[in-house]
Backbone as a chain_set.jsonl record, in Angstrom:
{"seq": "XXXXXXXXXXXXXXXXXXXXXXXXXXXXXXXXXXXXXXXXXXXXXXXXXXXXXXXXXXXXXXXXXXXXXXXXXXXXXXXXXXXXXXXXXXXXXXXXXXXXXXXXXXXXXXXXXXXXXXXXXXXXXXXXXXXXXXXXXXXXXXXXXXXXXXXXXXXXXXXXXXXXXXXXXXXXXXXXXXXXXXXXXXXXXXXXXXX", "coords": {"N": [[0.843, -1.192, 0.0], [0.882, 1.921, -1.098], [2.326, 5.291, 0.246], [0.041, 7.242, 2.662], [-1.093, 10.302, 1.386], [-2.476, 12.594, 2.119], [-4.208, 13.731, -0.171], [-6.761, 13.637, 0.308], [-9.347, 13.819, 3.238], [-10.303, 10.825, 4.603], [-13.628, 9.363, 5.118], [-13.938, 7.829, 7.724], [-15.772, 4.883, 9.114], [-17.592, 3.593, 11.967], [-19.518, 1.147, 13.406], [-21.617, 2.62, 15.14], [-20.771, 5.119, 14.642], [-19.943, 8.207, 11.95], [-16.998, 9.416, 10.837], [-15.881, 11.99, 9.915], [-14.867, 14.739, 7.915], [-13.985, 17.765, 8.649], [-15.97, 20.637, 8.395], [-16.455, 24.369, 7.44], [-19.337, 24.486, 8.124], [-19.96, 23.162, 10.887], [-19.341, 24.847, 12.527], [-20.887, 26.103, 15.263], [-21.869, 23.493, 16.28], [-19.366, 23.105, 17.267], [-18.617, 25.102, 19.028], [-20.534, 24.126, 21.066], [-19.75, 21.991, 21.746], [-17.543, 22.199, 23.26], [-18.756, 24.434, 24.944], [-20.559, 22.762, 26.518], [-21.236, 21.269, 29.822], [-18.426, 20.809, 31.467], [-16.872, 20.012, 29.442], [-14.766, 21.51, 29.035], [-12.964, 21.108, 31.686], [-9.954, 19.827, 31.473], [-9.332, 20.736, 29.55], [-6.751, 22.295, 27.899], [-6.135, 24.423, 25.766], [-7.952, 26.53, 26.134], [-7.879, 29.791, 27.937], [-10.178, 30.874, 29.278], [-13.699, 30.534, 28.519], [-13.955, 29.375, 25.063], [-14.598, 31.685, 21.904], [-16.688, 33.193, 19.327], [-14.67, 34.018, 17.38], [-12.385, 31.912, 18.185], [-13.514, 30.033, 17.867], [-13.54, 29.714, 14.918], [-11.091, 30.191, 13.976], [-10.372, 27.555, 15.049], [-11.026, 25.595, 13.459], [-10.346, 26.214, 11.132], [-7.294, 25.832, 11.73], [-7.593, 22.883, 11.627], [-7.781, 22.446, 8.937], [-5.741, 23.074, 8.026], [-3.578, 21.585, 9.026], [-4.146, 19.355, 7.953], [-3.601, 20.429, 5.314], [-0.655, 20.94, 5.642], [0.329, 18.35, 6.183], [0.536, 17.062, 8.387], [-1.206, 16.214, 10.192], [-4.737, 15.055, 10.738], [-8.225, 16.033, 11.822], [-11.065, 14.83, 12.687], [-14.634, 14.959, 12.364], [-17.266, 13.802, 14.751], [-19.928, 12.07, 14.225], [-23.209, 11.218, 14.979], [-24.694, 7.778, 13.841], [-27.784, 7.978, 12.224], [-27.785, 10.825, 11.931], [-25.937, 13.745, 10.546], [-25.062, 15.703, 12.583], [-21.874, 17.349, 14.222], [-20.857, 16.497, 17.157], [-18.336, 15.753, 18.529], [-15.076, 15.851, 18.295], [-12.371, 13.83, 17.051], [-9.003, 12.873, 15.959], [-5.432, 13.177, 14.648], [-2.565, 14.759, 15.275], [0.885, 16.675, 14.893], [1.95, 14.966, 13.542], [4.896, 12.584, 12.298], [6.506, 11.837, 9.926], [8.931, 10.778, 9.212], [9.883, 9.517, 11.931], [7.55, 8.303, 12.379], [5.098, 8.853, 14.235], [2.907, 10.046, 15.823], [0.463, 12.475, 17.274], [-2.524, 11.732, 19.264], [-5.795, 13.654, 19.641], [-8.862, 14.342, 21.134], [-12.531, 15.264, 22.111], [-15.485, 15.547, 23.484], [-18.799, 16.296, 23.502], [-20.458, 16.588, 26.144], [-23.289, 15.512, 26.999], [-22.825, 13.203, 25.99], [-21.15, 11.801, 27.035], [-19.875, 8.462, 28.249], [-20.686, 6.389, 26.877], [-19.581, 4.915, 25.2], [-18.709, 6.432, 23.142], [-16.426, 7.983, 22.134], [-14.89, 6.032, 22.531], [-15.131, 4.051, 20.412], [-15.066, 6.486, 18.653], [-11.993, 6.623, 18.67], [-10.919, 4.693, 18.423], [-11.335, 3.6, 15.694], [-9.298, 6.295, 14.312], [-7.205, 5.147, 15.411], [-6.754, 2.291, 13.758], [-6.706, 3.855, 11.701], [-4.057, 5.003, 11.619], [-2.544, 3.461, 12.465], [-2.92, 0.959, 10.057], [-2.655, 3.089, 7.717], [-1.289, 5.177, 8.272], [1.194, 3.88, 9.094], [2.152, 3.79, 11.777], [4.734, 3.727, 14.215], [4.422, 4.91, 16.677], [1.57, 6.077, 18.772], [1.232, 8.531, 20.332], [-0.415, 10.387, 23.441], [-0.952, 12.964, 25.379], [-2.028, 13.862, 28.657], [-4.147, 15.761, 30.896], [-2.715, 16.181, 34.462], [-5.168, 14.351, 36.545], [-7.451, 14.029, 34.993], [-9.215, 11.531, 34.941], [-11.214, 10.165, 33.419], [-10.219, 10.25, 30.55], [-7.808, 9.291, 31.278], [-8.571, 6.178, 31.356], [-10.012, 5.786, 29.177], [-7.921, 5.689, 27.666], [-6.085, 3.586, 28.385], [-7.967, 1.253, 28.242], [-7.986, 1.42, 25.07], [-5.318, 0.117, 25.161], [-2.612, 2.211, 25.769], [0.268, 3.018, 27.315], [0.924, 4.601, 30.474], [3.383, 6.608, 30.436], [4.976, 8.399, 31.973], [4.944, 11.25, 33.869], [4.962, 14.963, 33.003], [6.265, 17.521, 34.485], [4.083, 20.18, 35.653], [3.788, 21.187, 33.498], [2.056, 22.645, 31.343], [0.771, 26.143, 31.131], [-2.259, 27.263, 32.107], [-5.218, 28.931, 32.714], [-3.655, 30.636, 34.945], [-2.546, 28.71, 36.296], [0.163, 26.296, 36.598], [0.242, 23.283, 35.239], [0.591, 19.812, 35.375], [1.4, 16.814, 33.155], [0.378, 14.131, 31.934], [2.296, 11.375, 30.173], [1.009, 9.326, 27.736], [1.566, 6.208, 25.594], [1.192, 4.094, 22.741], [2.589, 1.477, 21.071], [3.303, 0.31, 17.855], [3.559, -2.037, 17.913], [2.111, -3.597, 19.982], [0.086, -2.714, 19.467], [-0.778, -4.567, 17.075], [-0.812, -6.829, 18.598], [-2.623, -6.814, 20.126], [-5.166, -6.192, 18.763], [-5.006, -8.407, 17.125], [-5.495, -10.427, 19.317], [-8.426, -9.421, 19.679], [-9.927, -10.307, 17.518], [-9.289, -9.771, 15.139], [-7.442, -8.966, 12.131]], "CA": [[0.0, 0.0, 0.0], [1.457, 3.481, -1.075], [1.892, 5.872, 1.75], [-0.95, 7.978, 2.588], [-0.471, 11.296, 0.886], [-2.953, 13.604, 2.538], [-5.051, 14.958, -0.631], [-8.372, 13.657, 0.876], [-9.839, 13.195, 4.321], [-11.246, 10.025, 4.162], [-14.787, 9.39, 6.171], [-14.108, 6.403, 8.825], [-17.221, 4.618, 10.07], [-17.784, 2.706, 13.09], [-21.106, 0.563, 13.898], [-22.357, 3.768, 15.413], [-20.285, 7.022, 14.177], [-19.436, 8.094, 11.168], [-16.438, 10.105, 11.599], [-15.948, 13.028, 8.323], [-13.541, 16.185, 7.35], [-14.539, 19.125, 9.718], [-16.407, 21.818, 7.59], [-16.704, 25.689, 8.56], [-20.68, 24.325, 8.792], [-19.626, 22.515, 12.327], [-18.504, 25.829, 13.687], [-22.018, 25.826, 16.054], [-21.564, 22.655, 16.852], [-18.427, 22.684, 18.007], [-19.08, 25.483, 20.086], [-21.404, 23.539, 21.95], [-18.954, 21.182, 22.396], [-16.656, 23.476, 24.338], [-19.292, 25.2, 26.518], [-21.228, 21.787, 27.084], [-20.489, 21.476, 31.043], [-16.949, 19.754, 32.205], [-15.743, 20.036, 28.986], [-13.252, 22.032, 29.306], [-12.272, 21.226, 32.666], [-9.519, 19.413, 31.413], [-8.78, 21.45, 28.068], [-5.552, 23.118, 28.105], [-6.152, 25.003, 25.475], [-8.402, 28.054, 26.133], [-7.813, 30.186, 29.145], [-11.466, 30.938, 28.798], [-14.568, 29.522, 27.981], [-13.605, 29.607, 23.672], [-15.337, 32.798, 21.71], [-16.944, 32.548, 18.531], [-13.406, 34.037, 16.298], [-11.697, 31.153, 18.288], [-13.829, 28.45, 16.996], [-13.579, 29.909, 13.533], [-9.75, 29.682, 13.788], [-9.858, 26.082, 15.321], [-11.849, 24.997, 12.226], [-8.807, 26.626, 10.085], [-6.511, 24.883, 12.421], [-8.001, 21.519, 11.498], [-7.846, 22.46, 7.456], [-3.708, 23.753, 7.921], [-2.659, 20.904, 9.643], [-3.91, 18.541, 6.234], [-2.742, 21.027, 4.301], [0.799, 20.495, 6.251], [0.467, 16.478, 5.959], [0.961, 16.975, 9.678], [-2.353, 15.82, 11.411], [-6.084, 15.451, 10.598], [-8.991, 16.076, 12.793], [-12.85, 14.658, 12.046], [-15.804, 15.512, 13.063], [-17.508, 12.889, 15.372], [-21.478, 11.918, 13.973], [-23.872, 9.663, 15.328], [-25.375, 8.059, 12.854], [-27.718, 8.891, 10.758], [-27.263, 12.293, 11.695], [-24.598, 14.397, 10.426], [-24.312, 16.585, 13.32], [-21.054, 16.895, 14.779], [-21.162, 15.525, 18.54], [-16.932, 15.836, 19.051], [-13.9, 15.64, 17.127], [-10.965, 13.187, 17.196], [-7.877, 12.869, 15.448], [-4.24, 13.183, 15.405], [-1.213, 15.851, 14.795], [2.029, 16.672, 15.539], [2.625, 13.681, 12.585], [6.234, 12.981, 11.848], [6.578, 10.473, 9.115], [10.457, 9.723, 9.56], [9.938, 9.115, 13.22], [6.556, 7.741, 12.392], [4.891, 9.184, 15.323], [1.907, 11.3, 15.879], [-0.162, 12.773, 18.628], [-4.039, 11.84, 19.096], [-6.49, 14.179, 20.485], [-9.752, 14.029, 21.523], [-13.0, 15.71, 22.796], [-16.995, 14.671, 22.936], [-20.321, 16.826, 24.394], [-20.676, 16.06, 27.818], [-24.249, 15.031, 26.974], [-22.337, 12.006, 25.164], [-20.163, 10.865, 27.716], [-20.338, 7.154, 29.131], [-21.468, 5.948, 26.214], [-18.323, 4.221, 24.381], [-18.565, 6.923, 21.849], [-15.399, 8.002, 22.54], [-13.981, 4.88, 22.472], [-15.064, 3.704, 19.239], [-14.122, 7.291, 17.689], [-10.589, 6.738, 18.927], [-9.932, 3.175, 17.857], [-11.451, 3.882, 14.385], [-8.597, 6.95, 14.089], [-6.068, 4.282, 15.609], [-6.578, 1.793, 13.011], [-6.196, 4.71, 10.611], [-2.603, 5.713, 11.694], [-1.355, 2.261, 12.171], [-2.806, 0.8, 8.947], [-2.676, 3.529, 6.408], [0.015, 5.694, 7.966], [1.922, 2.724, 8.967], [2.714, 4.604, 12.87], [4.815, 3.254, 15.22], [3.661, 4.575, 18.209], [1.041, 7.025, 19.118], [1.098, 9.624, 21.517], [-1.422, 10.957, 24.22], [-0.782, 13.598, 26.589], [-3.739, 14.174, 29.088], [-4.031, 16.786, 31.877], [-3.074, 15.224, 35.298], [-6.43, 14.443, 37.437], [-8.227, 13.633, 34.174], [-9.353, 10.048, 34.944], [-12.1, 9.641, 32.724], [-9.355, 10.199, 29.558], [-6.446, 8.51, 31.477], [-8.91, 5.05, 31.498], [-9.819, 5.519, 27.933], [-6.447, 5.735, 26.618], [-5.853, 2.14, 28.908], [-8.737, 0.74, 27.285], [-6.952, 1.053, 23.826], [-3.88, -0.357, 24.959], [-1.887, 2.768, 25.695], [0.541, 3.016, 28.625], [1.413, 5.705, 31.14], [5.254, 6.437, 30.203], [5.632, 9.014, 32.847], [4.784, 12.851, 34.137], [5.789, 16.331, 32.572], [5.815, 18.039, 35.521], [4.465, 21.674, 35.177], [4.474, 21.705, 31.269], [1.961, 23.485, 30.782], [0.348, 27.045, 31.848], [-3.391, 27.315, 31.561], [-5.852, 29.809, 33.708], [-3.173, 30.853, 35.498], [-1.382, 28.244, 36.938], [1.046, 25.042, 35.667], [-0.261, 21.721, 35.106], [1.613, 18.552, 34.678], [0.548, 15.995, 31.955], [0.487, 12.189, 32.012], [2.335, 10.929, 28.788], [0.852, 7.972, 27.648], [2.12, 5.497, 24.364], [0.987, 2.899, 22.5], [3.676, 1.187, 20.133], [2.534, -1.006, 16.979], [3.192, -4.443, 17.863], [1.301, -3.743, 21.015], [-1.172, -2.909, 18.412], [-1.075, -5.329, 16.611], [-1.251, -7.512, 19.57], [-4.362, -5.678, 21.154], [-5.857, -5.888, 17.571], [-5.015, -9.976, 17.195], [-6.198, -10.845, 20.24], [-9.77, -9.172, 19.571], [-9.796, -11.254, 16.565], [-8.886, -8.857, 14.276], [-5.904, -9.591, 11.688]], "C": [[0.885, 1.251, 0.0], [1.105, 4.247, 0.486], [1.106, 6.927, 1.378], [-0.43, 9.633, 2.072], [-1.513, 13.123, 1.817], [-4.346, 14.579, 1.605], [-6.464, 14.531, -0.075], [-7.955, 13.155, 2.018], [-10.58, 11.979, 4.413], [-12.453, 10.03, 5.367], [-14.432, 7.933, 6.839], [-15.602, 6.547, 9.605], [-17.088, 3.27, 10.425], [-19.245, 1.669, 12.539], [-21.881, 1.974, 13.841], [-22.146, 5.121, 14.609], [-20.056, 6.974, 12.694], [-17.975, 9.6, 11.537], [-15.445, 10.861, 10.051], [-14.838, 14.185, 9.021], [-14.702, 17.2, 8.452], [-15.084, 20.404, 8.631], [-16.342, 23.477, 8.557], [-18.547, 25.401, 8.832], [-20.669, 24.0, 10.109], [-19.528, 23.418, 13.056], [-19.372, 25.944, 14.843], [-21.671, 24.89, 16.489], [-20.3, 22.466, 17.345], [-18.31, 23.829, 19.198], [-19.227, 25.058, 21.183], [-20.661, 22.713, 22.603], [-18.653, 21.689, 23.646], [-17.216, 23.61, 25.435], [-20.359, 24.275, 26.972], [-20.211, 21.698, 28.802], [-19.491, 20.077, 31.506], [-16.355, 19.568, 30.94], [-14.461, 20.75, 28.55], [-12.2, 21.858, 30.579], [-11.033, 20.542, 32.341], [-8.544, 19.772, 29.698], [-7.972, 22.407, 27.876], [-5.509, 24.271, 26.941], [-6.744, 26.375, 25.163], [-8.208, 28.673, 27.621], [-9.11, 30.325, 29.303], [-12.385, 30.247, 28.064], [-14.32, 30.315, 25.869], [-15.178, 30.675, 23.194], [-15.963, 32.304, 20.445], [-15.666, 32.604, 17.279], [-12.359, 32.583, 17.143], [-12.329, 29.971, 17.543], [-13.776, 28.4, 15.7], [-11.985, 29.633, 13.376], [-9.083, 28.057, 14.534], [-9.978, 25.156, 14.013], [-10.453, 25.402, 11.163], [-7.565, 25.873, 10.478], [-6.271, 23.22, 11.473], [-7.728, 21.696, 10.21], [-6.276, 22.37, 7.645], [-3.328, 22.734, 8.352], [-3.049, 19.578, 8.161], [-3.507, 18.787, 5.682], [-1.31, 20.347, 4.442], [0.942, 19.118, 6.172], [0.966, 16.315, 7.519], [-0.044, 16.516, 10.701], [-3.824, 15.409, 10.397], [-6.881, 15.238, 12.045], [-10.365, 15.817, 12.088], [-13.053, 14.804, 13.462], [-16.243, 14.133, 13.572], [-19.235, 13.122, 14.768], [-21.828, 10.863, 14.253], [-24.715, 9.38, 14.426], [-26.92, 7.625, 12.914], [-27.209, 10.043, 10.987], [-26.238, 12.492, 11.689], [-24.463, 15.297, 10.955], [-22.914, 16.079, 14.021], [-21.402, 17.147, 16.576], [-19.52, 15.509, 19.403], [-15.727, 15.704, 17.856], [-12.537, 14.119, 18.005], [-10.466, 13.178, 16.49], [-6.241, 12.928, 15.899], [-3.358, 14.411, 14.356], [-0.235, 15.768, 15.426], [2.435, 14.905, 14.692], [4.447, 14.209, 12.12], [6.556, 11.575, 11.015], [8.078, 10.151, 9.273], [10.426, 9.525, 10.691], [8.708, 7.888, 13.441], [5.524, 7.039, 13.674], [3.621, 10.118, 15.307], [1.309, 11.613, 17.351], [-1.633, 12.657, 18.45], [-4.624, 13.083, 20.154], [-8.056, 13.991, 20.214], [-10.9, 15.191, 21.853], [-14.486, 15.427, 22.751], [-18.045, 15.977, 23.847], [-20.653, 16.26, 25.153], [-21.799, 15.357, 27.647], [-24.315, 13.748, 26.294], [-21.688, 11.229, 25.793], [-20.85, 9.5, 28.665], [-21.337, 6.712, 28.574], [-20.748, 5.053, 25.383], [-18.368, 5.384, 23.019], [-17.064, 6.833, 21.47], [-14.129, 7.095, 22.912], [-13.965, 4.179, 20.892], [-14.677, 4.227, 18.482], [-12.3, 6.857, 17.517], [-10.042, 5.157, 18.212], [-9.788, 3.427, 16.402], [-9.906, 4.975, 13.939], [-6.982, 6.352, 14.253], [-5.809, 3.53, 14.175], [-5.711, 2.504, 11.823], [-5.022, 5.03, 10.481], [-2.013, 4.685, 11.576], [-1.557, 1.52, 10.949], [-2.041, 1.805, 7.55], [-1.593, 4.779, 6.61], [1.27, 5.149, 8.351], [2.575, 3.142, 10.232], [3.622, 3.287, 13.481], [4.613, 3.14, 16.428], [2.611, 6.221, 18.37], [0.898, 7.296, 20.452], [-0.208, 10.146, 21.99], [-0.969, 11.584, 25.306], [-2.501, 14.169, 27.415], [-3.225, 14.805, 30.651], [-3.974, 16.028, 33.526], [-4.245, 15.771, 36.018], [-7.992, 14.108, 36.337], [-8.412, 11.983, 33.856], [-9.807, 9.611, 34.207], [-10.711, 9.346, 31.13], [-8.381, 9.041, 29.95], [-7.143, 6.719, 31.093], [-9.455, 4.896, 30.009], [-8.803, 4.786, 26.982], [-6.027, 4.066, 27.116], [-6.429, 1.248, 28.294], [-8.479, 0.342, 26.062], [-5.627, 0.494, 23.863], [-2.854, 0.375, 25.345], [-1.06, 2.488, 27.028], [1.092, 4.194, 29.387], [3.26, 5.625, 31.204], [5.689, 7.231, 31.121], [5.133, 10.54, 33.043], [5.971, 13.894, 33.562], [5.37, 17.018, 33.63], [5.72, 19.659, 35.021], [4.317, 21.896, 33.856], [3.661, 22.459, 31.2], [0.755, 24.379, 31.991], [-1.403, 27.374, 31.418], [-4.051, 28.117, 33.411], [-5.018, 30.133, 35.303], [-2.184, 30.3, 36.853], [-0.842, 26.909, 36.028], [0.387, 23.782, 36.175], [0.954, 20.504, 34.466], [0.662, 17.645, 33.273], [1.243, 14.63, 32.004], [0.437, 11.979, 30.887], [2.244, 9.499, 28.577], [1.143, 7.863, 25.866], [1.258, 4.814, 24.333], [1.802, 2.745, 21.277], [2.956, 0.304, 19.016], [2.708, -2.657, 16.906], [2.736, -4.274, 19.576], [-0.258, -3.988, 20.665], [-1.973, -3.871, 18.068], [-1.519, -6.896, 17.448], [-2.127, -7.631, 19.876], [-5.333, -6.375, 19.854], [-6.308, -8.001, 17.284], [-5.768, -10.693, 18.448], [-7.469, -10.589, 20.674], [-10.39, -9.689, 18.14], [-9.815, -10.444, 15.048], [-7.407, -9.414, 13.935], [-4.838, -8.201, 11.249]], "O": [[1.541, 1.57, 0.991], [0.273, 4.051, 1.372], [1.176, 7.523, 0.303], [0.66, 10.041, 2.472], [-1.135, 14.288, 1.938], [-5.09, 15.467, 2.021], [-7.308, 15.425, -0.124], [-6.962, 12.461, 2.238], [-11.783, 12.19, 4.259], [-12.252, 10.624, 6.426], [-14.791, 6.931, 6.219], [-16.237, 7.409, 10.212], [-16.735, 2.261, 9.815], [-19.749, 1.628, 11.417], [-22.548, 2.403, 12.899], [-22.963, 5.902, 14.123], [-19.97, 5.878, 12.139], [-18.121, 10.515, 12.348], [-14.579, 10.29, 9.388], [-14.291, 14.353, 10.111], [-15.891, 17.127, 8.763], [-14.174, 21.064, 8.128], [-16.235, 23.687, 9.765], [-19.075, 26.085, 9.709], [-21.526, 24.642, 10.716], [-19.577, 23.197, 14.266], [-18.645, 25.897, 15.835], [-20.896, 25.134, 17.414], [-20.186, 21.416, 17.978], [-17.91, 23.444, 20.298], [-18.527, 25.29, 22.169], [-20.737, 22.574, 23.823], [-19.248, 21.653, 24.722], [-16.816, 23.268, 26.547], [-21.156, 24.749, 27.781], [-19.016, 21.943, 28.967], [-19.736, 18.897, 31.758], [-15.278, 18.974, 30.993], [-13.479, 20.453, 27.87], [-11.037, 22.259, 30.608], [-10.564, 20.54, 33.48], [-7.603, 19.265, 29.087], [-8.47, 23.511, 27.656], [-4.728, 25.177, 27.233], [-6.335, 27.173, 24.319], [-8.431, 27.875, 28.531], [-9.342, 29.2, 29.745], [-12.092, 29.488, 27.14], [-14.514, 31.49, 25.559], [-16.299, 30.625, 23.7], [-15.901, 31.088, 20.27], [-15.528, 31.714, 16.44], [-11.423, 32.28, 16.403], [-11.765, 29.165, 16.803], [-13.915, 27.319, 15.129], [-11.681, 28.764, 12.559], [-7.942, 27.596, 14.565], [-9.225, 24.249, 13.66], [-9.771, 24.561, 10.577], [-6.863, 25.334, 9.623], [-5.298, 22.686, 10.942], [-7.087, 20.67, 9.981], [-5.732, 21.329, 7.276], [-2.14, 22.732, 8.026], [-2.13, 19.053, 7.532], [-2.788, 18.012, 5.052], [-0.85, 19.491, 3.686], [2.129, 18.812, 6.063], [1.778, 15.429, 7.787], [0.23, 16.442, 11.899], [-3.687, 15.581, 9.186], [-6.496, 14.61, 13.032], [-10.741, 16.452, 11.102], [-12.552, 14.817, 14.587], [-15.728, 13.183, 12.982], [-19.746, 14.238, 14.863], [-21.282, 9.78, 14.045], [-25.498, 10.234, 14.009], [-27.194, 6.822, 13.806], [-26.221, 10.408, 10.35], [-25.405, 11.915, 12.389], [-23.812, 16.153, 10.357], [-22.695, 14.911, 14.343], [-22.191, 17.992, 16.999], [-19.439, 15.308, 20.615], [-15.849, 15.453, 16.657], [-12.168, 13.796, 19.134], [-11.188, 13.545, 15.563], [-5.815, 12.789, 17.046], [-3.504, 14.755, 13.183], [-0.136, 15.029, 16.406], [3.038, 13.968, 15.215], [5.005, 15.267, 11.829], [6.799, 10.477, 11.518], [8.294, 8.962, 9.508], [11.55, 9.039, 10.823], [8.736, 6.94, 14.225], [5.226, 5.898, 14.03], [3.652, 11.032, 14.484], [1.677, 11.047, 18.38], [-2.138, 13.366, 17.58], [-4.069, 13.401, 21.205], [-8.442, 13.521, 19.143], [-10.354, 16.293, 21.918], [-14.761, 14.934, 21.657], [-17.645, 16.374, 24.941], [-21.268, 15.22, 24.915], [-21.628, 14.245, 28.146], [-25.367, 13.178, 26.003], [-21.502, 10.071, 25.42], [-21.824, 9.462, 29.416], [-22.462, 6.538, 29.042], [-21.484, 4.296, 24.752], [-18.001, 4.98, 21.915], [-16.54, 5.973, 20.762], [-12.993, 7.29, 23.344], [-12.926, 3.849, 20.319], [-14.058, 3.693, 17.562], [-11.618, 6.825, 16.493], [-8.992, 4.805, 17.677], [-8.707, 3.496, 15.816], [-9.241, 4.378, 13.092], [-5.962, 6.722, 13.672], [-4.9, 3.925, 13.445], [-4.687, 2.154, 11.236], [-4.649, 5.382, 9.362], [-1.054, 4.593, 10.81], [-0.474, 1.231, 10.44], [-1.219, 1.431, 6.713], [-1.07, 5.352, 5.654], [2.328, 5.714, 8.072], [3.787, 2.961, 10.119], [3.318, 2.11, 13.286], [4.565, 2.161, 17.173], [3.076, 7.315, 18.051], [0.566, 6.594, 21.407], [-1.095, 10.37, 21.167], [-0.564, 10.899, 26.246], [-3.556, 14.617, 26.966], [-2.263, 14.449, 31.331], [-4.956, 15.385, 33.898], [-4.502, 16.961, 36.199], [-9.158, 13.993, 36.714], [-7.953, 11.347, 32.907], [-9.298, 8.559, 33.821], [-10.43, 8.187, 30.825], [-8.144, 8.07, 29.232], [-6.328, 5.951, 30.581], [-9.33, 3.753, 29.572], [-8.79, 3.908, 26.119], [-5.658, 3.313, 26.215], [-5.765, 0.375, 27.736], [-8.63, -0.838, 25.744], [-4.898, 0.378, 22.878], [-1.836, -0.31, 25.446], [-1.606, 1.766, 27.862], [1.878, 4.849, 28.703], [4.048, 4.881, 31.787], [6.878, 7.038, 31.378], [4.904, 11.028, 31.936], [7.199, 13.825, 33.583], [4.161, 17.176, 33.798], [6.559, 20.304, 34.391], [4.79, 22.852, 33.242], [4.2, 23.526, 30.908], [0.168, 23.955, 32.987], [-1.614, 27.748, 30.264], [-3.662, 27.986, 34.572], [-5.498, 29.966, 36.424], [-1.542, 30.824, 37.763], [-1.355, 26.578, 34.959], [0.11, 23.45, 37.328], [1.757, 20.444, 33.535], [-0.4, 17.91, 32.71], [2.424, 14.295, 32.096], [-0.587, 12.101, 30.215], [3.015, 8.638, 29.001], [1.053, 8.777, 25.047], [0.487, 4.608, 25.27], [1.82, 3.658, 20.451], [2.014, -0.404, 19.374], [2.348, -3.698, 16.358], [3.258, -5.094, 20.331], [-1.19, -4.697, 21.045], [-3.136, -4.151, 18.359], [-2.278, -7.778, 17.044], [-2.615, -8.759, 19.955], [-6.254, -7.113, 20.201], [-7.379, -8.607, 17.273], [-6.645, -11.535, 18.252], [-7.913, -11.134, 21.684], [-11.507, -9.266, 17.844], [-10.456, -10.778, 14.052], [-6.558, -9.952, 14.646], [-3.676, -8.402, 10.895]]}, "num_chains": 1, "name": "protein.A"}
């Protein structure tokens, strides 16, 4: 299989989700995401609850980083409907290291439902089949259990604390870096009877 080149997003679908290219139509819905309650408690990236020019430049975000062959991010849909419901994906791709970073996020009114579990595997498959990864990355905010037992769930493992890394609403947070390597993968993957 040629390596993935980046000019299309392809649509991955679950049982449940279907999981598509992020449009500037989503920008509402992802909103909602955001200021749905508790999800941000754990979202390092707005000091503030996000405005509406931030969600317009997250949505640009998500286009620049395909552009760059450095990440993608989909939209999360339950199906039938094609509202979006959360995003997952991954960035911070480095094809000679053959490494990326996943991220995550869902509407509180979704959680503790496996959505969020099925988005994330589906985006797994995607990196270790079709961009052929060796190990993907997850950093998650310490005290964020619900994420940290996700990421376990798929296989990943806690490699160790950044103490302090990063600065959000005015004070430093550590972050719990968790892995998963591809013949753990492929392990995980074989042993759910998957080839």
């Amino acid at each position: 299989m040629a390596a993935f080149d980046f000019a299309d997003v392809p649509t991955l679908e679950t049982e449940r989700l279907c999981l598509r290219r992020i449009s500037a139509n989503d920008h509402l819905d992802w909103m909602a995401v955001w200021h749905s309650p508790g999800a941000l408690d754990y979202l390092i990236d707005f000091d503030d609850a996000p405005q509406d020019d931030v969600g317009r430049e997250i949505i640009a975000w998500a286009d620049r980083i395909t552009q760059e062959k450095s990440g993608i991010r989909w939209a999360i849909t339950l199906k039938p409907a094609d509202r979006m419901i959360g995003s997952c994906g991954f960035h911070l791709y480095e094809r000679r290291h053959r490494r990326a970073e996943i991220g995550y996020e869902l509407h509180s009114d979704y959680w503790r439902r496996g959505i969020m579990t099925e988005a994330t595997a589906a985006v797994l498959c995607f990196c270790f089949d079709r961009l052929r990864l060796h190990r993907a990355e997850a950093d998650v905010v310490e005290g964020n259990v619900a994420s940290a037992a996700l990421l376990r769930k798929l296989g990943f493992t806690l490699e160790g604390v950044w103490q302090d890394r990063v600065r959000n609403r005015g004070a430093f947070h550590s972050l719990w870096q968790f892995a998963l390597l591809e013949p753990d993968y492929r392990a995980l993957r074989k042993g759910d009877g998957h080839r």
